[in-house]
Structures are given as C-alpha cells and as structure tokens.
C-alpha positions as CSV (number, residue, x, y, z in Angstrom):
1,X,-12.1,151.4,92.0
2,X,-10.0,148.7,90.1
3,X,-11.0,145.0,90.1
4,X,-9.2,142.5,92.2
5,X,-7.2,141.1,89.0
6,X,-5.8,144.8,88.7
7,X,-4.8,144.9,92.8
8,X,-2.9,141.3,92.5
9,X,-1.1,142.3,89.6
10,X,-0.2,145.8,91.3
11,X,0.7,144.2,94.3
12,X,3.2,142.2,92.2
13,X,5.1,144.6,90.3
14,X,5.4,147.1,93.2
15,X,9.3,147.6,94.7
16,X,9.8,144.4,93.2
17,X,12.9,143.7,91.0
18,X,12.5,143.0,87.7
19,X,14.5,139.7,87.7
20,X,12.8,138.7,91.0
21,X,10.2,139.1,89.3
22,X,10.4,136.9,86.1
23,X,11.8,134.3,88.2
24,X,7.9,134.3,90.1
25,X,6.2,134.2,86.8
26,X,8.4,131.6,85.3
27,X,7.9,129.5,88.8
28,X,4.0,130.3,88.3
29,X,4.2,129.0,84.8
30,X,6.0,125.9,85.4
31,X,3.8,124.8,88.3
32,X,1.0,124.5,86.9
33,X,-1.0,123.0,89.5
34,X,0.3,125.1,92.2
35,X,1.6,122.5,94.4
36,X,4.9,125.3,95.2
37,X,7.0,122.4,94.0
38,X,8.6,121.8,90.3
39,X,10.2,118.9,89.1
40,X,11.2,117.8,85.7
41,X,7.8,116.4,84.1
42,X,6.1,120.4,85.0
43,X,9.1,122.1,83.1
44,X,9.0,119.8,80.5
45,X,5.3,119.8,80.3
46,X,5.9,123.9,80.7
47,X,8.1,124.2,77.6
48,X,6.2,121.9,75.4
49,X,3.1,123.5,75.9
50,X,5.0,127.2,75.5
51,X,7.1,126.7,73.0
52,X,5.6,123.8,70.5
53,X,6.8,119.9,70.8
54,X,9.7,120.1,69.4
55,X,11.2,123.8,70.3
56,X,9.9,122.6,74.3
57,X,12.3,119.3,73.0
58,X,15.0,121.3,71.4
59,X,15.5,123.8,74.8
60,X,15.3,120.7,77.2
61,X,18.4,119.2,75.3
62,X,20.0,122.5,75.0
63,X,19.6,123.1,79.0
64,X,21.6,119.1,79.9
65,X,23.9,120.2,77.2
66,X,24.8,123.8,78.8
67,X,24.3,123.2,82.4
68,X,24.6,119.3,83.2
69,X,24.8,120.0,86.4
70,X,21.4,122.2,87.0
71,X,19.9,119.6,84.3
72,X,20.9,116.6,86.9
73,X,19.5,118.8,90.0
74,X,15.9,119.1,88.0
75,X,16.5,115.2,87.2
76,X,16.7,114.4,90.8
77,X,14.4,116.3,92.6
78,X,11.9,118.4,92.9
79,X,12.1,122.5,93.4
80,X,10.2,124.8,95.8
81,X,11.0,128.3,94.5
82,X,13.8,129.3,96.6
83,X,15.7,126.3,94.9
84,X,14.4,127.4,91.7
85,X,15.4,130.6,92.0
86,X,19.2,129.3,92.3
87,X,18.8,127.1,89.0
88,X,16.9,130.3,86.9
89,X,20.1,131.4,85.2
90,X,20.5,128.1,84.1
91,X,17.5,128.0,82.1
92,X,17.4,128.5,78.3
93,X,18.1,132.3,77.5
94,X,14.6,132.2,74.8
95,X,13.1,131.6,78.4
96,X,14.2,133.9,80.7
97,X,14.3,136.5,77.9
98,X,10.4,136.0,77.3
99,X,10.1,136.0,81.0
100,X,11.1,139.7,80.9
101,X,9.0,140.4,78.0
102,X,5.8,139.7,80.0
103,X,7.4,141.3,83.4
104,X,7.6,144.0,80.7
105,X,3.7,143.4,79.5
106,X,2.0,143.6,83.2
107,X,3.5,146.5,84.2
C-alpha cells in the first residue's frame, strides 16, 4: 500500500497543470496558518523566511517596483486563492521559478 502522505501528494499532481499547480503550492506556502486567506504580512513573512531577510526584502521591493499595481492590491486586502491566482504572474520570477522546481520535485 502507500502511506497517506504518498496518496495526498498523488492526488495533487494527477491531471493537474503544472502552473495550476505551483500557484497551490506557492498559496500553501504563503498561508501559513491555513486560514485560505493571504495578505501582505504572510507574503512578506513567506519570503523572508524563504529566501533570507534581506533577499525576502530585496524581492518585496522588486514586486512595488514591477507591478505597483498587484503590489497596491496585496497592500489593501487580503487574498483567497482565486484572487491570488490572478496576481501569481505578478510575483517575483526567483519565485514562481522555484515554485516549478518543487512542482518538478513531488512528482
């Protein structure tokens, strides 16, 4: 048989897009108390803890600098996933490119 961890993880991956599915594992990340909501202090807390300090910093500054407007929308509110799903290209490409790398890992 395979262990429960191994059937979720399945279950996951299966007839599932690839970007679909790095978008779920970054949304997974960010909320970190599973609340299905994300505002501004979980990404930030998300990319500090993830990338060190002052890279977490340095892509936060990068993201109001190339998309002011997505930047203004975290800012504001906070995100269920559909919404986040909208702002996901908007993220830092060292983000969404390490999101692939572990949609690339679990499979």
């Amino acid at each position: 048989g395979i262990s429960f961890h191994e059937f979720v993880r399945f279950h996951l991956t299966i007839d599932r897009p690839a970007e679909l599915l790095a978008m779920e594992i970054a949304f997974q990340l960010v909320d970190r108390v599973h609340r299905g909501r994300v505002g501004m202090n979980e990404l930030r807390y998300f990319l500090r803890e993830f990338y060190g300090k002052e890279q977490g910093t340095d892509l936060l500054t990068k993201m109001a600098l190339d998309s002011p407007k997505a930047m203004s929308k975290w800012m504001k509110e906070e995100l269920n996933f559909k919404e986040f799903q909208a702002l996901y290209p908007d993220l830092p490409a060292e983000v969404k490119a390490d999101m692939e790398l572990l949609v690339q890992q679990s499979k």
